[in-house]
DONUNU-569416 format. One line per field, with one value per residue (C-alpha): residue number from 0; x, y, z. Coordinates in pm, 1 decimal, decimal comma, padded with zeros to 6 digits, always signed. Layout:
i = [NUM | ...]
x = [X | ...]
y = [Y | ...]
z = [Z | ...]
END
This chain:
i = [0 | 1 | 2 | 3 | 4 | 5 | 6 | 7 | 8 | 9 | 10 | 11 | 12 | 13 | 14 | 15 | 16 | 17 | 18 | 19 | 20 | 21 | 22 | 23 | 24 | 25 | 26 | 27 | 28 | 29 | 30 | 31 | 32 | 33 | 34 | 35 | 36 | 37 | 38 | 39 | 40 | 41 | 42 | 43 | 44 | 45 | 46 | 47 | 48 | 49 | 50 | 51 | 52 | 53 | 54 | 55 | 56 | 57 | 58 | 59 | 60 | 61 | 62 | 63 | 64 | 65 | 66 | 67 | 68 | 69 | 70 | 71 | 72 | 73 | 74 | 75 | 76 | 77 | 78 | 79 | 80 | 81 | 82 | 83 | 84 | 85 | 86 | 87 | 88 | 89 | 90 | 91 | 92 | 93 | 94 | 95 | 96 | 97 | 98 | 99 | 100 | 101 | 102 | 103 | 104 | 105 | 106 | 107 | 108 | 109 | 110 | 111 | 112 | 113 | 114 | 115 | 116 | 117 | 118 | 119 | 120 | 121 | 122 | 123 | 124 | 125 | 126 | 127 | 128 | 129 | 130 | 131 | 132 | 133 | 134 | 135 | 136 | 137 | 138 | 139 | 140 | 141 | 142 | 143 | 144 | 145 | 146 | 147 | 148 | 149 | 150 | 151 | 152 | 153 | 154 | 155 | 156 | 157 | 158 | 159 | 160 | 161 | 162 | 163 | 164 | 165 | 166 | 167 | 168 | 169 | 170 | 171 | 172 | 173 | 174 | 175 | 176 | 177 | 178 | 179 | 180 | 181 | 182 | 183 | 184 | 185 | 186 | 187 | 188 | 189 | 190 | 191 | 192 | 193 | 194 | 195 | 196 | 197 | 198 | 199 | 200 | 201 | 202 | 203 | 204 | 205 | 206 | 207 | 208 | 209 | 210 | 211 | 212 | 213 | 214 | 215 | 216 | 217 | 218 | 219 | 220 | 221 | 222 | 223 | 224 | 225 | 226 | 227 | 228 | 229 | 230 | 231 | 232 | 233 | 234 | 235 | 236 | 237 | 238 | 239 | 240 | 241 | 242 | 243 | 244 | 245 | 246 | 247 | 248 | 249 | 250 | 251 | 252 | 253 | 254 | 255 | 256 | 257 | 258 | 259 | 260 | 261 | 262 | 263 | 264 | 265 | 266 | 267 | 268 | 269 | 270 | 271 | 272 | 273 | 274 | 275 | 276 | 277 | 278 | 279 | 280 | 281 | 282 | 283 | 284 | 285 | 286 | 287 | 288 | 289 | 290 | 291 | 292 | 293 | 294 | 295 | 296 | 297 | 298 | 299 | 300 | 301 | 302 | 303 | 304 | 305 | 306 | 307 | 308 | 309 | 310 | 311 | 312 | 313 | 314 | 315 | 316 | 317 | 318 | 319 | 320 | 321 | 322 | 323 | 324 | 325 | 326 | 327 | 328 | 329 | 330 | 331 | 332 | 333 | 334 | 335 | 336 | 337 | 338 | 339 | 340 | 341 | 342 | 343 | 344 | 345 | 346 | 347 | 348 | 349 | 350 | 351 | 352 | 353 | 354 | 355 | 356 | 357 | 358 | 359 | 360 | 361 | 362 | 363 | 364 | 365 | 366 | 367 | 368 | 369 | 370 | 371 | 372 | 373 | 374 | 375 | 376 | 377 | 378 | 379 | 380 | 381 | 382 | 383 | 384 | 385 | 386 | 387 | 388 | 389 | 390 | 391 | 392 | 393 | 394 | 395 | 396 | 397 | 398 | 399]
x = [-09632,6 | -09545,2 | -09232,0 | -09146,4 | -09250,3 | -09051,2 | -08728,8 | -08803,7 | -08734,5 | -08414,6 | -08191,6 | -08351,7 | -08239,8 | -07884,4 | -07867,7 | -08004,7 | -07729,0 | -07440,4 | -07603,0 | -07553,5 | -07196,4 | -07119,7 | -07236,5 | -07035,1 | -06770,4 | -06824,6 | -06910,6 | -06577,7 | -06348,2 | -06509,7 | -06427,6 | -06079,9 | -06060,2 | -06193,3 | -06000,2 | -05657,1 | -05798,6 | -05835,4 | -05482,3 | -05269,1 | -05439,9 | -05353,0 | -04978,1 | -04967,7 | -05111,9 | -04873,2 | -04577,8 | -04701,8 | -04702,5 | -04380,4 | -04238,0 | -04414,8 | -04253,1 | -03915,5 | -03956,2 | -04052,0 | -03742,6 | -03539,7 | -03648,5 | -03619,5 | -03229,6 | -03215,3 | -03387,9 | -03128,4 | -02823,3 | -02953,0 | -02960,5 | -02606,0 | -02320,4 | -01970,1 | -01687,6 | -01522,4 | -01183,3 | -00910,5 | -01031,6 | -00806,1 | -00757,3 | -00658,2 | -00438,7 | -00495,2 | -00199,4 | +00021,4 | -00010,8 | -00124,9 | -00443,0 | -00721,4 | -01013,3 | -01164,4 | -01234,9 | -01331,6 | -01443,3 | -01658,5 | -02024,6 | -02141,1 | -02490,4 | -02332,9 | -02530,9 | -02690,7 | -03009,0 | -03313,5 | -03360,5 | -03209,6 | -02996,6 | -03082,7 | -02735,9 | -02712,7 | -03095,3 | -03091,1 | -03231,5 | -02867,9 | -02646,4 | -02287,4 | -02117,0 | -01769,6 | -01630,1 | -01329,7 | -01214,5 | -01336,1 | -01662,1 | -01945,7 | -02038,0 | -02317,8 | -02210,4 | -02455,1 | -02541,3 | -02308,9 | -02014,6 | -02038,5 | -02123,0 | -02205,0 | -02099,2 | -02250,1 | -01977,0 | -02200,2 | -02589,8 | -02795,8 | -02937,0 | -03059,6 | -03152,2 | -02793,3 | -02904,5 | -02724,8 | -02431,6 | -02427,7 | -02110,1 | -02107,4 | -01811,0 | -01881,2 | -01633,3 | -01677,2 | -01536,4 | -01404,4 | -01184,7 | -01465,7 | -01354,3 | -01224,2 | -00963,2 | -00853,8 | -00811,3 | -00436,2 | -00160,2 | -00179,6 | -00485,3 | -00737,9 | -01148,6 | -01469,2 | -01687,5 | -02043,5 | -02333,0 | -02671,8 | -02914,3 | -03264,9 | -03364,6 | -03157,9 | -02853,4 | -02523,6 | -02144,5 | -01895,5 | -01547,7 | -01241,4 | -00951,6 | -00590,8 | -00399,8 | -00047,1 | +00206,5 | +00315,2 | +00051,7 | +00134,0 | -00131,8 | -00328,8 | -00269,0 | -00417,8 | -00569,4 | -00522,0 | -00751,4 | -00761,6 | -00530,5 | -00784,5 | -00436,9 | -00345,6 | -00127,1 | +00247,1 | +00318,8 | +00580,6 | +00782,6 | +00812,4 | +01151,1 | +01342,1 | +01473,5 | +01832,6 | +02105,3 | +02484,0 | +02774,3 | +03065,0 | +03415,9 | +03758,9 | +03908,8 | +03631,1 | +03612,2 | +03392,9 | +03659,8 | +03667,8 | +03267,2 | +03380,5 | +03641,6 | +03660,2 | +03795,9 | +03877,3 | +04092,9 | +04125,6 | +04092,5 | +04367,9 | +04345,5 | +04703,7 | +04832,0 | +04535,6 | +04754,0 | +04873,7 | +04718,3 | +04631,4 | +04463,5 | +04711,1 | +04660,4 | +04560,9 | +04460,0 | +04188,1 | +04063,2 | +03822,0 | +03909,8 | +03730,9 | +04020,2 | +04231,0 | +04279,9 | +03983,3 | +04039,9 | +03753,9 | +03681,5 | +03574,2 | +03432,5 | +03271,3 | +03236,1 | +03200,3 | +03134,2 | +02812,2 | +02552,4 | +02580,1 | +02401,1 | +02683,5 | +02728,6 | +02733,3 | +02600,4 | +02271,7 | +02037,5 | +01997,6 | +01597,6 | +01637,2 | +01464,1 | +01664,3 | +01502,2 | +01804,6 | +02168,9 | +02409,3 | +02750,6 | +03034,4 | +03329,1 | +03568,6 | +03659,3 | +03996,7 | +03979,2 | +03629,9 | +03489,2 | +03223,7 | +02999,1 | +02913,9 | +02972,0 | +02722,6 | +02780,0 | +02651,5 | +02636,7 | +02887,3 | +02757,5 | +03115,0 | +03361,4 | +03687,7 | +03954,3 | +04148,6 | +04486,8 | +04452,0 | +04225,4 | +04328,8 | +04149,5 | +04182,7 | +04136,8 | +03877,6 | +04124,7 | +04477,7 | +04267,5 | +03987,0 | +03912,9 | +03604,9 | +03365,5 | +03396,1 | +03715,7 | +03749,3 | +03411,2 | +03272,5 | +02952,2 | +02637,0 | +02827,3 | +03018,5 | +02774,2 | +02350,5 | +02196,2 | +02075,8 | +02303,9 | +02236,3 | +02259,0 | +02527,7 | +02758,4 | +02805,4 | +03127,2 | +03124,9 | +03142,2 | +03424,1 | +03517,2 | +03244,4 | +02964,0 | +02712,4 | +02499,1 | +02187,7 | +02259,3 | +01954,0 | +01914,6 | +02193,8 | +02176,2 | +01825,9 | +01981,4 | +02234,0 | +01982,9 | +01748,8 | +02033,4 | +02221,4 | +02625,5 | +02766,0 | +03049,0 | +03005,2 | +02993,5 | +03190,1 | +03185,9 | +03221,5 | +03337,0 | +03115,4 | +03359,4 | +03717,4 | +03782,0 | +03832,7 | +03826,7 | +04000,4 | +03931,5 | +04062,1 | +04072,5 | +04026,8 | +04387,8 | +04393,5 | +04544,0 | +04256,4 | +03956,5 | +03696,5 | +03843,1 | +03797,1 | +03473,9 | +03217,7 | +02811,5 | +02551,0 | +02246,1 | +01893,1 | +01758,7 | +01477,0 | +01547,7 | +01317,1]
y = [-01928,3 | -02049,1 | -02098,3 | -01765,1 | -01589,9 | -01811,4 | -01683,3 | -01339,3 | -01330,0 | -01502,4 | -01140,6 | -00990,2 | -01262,7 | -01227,1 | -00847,9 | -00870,0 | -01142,6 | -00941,6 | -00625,2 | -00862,0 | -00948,6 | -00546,5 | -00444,6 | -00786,7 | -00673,9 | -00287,3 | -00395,3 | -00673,5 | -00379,8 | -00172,6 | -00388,0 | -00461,5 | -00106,3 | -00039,6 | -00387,5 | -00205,5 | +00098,5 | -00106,2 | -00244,8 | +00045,1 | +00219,1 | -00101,2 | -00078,0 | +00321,0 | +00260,4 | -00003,1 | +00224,7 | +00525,0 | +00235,6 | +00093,5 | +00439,8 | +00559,1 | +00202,4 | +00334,2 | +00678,5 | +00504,1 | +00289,3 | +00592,7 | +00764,3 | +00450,7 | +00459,7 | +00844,1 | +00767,8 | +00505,7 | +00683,6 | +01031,2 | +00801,7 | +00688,9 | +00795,7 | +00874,5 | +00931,8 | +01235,5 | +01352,2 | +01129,6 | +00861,1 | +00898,9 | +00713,2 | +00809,0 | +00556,7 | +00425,9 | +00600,8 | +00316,0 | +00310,9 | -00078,0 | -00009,4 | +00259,8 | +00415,6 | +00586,5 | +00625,0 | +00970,6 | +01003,8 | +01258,1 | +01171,0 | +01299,4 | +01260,2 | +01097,3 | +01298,4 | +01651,0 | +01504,3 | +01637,7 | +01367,5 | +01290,3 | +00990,1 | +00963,1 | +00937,0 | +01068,1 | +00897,5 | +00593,2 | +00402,2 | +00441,8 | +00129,0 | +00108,3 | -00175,3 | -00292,2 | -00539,4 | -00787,2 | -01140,2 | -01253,7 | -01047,1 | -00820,5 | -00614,7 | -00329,6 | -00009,3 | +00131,2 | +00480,8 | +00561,3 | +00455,1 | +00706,0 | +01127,8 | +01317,2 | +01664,9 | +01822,0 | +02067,2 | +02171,7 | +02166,8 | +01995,9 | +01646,3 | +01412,4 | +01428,1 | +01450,6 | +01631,7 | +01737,6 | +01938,5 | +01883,8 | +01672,7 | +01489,2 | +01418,0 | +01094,7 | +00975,5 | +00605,7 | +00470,5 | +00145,4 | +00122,2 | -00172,2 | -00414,7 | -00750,7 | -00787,6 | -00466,0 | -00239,3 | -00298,5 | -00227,9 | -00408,0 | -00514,2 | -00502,3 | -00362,3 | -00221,4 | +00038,8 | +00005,2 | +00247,4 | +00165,2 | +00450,2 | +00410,1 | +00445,1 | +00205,8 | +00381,1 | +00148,6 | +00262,4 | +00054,0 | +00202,1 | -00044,0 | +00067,6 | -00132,8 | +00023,1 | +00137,9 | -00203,3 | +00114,7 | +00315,5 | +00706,8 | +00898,4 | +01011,9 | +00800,9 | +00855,7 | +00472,7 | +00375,9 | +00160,7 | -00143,0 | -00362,6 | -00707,1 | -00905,6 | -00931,2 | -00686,9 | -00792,4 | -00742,8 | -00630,3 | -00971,0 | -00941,5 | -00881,8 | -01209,6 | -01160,7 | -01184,9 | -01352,2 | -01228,4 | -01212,3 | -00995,5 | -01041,4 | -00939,7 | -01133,3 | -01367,4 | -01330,9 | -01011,0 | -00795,4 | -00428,6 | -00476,7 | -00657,4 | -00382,2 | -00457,5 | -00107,3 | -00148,7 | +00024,0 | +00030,6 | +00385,7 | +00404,3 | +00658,8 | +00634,3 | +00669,5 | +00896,9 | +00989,7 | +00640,0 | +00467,9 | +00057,7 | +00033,4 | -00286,9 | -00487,5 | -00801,8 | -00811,4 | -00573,6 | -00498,0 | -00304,6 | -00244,1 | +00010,8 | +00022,8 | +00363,8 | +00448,8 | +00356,9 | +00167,2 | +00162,1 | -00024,0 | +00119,1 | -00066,0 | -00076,2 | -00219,3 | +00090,5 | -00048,6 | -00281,4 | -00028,8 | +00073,7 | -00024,4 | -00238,8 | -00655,4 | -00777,8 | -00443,1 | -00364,9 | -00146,5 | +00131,6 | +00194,6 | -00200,6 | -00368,3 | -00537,2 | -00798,7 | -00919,7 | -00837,9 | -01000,7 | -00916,4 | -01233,4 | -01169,6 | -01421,3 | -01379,3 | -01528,0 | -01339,8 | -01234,6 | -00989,9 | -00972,3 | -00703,8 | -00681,9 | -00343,0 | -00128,1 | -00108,4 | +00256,9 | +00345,6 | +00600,0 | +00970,6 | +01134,3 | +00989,7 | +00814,3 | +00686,8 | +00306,5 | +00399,5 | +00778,1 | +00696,3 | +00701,4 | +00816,3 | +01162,7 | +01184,7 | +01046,2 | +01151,0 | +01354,9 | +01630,9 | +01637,9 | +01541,1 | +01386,1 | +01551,0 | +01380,9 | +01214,8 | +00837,5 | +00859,4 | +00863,3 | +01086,6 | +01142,1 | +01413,0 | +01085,2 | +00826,0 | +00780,3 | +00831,0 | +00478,5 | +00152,2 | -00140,6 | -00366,8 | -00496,5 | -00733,6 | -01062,1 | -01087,5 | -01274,5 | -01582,7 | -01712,7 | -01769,8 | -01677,8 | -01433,5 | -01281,6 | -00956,3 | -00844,4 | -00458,0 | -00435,3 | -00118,2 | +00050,4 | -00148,7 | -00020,9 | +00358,5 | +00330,5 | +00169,7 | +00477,9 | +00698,1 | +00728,3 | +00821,7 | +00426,5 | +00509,6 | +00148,7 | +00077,5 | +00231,9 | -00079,1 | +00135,3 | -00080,2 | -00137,2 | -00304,2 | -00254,1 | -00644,3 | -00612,0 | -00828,7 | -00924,6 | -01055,0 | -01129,7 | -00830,2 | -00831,0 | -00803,1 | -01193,3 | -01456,6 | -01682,4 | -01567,8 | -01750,2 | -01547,6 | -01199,9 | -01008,5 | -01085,2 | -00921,3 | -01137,7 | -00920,5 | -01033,6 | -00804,0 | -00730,8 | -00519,9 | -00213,7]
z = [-07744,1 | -08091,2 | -08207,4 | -08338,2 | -08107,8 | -07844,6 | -08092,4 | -08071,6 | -07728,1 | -07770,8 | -07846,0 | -07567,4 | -07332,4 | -07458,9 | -07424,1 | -07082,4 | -06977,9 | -07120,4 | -06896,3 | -06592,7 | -06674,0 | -06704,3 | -06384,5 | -06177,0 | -06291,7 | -06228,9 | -05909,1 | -05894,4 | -05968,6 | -05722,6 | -05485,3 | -05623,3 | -05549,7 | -05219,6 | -05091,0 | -05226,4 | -05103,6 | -04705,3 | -04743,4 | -04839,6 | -04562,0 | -04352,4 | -04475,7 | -04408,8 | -04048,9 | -03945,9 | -04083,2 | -03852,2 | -03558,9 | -03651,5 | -03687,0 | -03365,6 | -03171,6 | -03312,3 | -03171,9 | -02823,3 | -02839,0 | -02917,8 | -02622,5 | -02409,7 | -02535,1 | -02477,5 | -02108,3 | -02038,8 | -02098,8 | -01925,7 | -01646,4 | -01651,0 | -01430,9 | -01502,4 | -01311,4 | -01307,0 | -01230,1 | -01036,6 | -00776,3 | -00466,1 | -00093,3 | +00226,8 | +00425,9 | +00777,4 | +01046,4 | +01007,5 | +00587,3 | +00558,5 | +00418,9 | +00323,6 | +00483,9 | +00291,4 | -00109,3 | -00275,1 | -00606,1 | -00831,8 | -01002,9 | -01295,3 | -01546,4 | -01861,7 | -02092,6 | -02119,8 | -02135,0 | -01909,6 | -01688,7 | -01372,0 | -01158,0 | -00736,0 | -00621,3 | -00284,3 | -00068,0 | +00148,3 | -00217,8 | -00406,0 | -00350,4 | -00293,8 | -00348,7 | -00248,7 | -00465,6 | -00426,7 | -00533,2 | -00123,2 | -00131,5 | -00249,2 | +00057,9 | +00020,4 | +00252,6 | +00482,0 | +00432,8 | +00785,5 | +00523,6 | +00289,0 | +00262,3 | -00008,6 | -00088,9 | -00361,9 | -00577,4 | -00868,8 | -00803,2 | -00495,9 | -00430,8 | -00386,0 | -00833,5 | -00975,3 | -01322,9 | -01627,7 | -01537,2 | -01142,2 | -00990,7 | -00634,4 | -00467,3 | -00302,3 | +00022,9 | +00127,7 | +00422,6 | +00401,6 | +00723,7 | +00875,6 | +00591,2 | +00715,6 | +00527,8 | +00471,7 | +00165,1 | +00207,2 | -00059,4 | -00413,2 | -00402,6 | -00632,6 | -00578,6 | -00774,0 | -00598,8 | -00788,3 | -00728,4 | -00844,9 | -00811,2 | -00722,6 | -01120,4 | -01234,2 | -01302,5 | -01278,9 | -01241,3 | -01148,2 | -01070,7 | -01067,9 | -00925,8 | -00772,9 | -00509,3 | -00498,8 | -00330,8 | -00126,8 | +00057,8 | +00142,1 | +00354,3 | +00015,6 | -00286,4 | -00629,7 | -00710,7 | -01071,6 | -01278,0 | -01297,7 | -01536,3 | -01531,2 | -01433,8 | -01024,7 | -00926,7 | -00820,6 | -00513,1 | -00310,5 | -00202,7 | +00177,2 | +00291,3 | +00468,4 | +00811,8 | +00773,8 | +01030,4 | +01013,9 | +01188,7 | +01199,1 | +01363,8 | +01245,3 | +00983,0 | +00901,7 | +00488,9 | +00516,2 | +00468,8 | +00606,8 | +00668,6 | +00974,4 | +01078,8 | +01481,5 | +01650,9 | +02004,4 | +02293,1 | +02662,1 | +02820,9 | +03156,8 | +03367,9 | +03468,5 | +03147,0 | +03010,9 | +02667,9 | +02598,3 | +02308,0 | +02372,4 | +02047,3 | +01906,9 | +02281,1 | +02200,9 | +02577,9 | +02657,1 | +03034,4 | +03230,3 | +03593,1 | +03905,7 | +04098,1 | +04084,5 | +03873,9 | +03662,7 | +03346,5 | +03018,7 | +02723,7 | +02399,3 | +02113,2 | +01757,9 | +01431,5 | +01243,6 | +00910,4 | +00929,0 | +00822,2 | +00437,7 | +00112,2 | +00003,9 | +00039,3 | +00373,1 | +00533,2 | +00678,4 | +00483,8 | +00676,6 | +00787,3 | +00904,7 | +01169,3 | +01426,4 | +01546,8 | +01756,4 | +01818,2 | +02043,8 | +02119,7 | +02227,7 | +02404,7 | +02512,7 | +02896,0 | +03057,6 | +03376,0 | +03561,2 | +03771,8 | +04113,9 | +03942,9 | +03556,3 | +03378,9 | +03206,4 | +02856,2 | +02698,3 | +02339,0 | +02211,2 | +02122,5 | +02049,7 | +01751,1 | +01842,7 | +01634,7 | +01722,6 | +01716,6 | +01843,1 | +02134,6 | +02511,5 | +02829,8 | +02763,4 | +02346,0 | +02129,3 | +01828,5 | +01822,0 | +01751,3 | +02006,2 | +02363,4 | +02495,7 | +02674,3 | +03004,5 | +03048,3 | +02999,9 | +02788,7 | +03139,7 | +03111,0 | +02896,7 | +02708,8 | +02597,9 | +02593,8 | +02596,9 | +02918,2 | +02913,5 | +02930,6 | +02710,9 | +02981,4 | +03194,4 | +03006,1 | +03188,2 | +03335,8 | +03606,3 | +03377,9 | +03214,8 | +02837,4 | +02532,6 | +02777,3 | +02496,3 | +02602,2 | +02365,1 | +02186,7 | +02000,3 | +02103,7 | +02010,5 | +01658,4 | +01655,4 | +01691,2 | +01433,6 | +01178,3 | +01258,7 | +01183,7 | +01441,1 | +01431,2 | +01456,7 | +01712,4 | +01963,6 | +02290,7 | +02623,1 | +02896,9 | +03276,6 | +03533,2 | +03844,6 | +04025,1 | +04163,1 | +04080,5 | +03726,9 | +03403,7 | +03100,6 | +02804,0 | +02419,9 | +02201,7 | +01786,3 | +01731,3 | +01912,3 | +01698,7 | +01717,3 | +01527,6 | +01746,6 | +02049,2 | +01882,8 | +01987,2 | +01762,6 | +01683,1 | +01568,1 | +01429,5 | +01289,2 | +01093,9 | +00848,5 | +00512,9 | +00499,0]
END
């Protein structure tokens, strides 16, 4: 080819290269497009999954709480016969929401759990009933209630008073409520149990046994008020209430000794609370002269006043029902005992019974000592000059 004609070709070959370079790039910014076209659809599908995801986790929430339980309505124990401890627990169930689906509350699968600071005991399904007030099992749905009644007399220790628990049930879907409750520090036969604080409870202290001793003119002042007469049936309207001698005697006629310390029960200092438990109780007297046979000693039933007394009157006003206090329209059917006076000096008899009477409730009108013997027996009275001689009551007793 010569030389011009090499040069004519020279345009062509520069209007065909600048064709190529059009179409690359129509074909660049196609694919620009169809790449932006991939990754907003990219973008758009993972929003649709991510908002799908969030739906699911919704409804995961929404299935979680239709499951959960909630306690309606007070949560309330029944006491054991002797009020030291509870039973049995009773409480309502509830669904938490209004949502569709339901808890298993009341099949073998739901656990019950008794909680404490000593243990975490799961009941078996003998220690606890169902009863369905709103609905039927064993699905408790949307609306429905359960009353639930656990027995927890088999515990070891006991339920007993200030003491604080958790009852959790777990149904068999995974539903969890946990009811924490402290009982009362005094237990009646049905007690309504309050929840719990998080702190212990205090508890009752528990009452000290108490000794005293009461016996005329010993600093106690009219708390030890000593009241005490011989009854003689020869002189059956003659008052001995101010002998500082006192005597009890079988031979005819018959002579009787009355006696009390009328002012030891009360609320006041000194006194024992009434509703006490006497745990002992001994009454001292100081013998100078003894007998062959002991007397019985019988708690009082009728009233009598020290300086009025006598074998026939309890007061000026009114006579005793058998004369001499001689009789159970007088005294209880049943003696105390025999006081021992066929000894000499301080002779002590136990009267816990009779303190055990008065502390119950009974009128506190003492002791009538009925001579078994014609040999009779004398003794110092509380109007004696020396104190140790005086009669005197020792009582142990524990504070209700």
């Amino acid at each position: 080819m010569s030389k011009m004609g090499w040069l004519c070709c020279v345009p062509f070959l520069k209007k065909y290269e600048l064709g190529i370079t059009g179409l690359e790039t129509a074909i660049v910014l196609m694919a620009f497009v169809v790449v932006a076209s991939v990754f907003a659809f990219a973008v758009l599908s993972t929003g649709l999954i991510s908002a799908e995801k969030s739906k699911e986790t919704a409804l995961g929430s929404l299935s979680e709480a239709s499951a959960t339980l909630m306690v309606r309505d007070s949560v309330v124990g029944t006491s054991n016969s002797s009020l030291t401890a509870l039973d049995t627990v009773k409480f309502t169930l509830s669904s938490a929401t209004q949502a569709d689906e339901a808890a298993e509350v009341s099949s073998a699968s739901t656990v019950i759990t008794y909680l404490n600071d000593d243990q975490a005991l799961n009941l078996s399904t003998s220690d606890r009933t169902a009863t369905w007030l709103i609905g039927s099992g064993p699905m408790l749905d949307a609306g429905e209630q359960v009353e639930i009644t656990v027995t927890l007399s088999g515990l070891s220790p006991t339920l007993g008073k200030g003491r604080e628990f958790a009852i959790q049930i777990k149904s068999a879907d995974g539903a969890v409520v946990a009811i924490p409750r402290t009982t009362p520090v005094e237990l009646k036969k049905i007690v309504e149990l309050t929840t719990s604080s998080g702190s212990a409870p205090t508890p009752t202290p528990t009452p000290t046994p108490i000794t005293i001793t009461y016996q005329k003119g010993d600093g106690k002042g009219t708390v030890s008020e000593t009241d005490d007469a011989e009854l003689d049936a020869s002189h059956p309207n003659t008052n001995a209430g101010t002998n500082v001698v006192q005597n009890i005697d079988g031979d005819n006629p018959h002579i009787h000794f009355v006696l009390k310390f009328p002012n030891i029960f009360g609320a006041g200092t000194n006194q024992i609370p009434l509703g006490s438990t006497i745990t002992s109780a001994t009454l001292t007297l100081n013998l100078f002269d003894s007998t062959d046979v002991d007397p019985s000693v019988f708690q009082l039933t009728e009233g009598w006043t020290e300086s009025e007394v006598n074998w026939n009157h309890r007061t000026t006003e009114a006579g005793w029902t058998n004369a001499g206090a001689d009789g159970t329209g007088s005294h209880k059917t049943t003696a105390d005992g025999d006081f021992p006076m066929t000894g000499l000096l301080l002779q002590s008899m136990s009267v816990a019974t009779s303190l055990q009477n008065w502390s119950n409730g009974d009128a506190n009108e003492g002791w009538v000592f009925i001579e078994n013997s014609n040999d009779g027996a004398d003794f110092d009275a509380s109007e004696t000059g020396t104190l140790s001689e005086r009669p005197k009551l020792t009582v142990n007793y524990t504070p209700p």
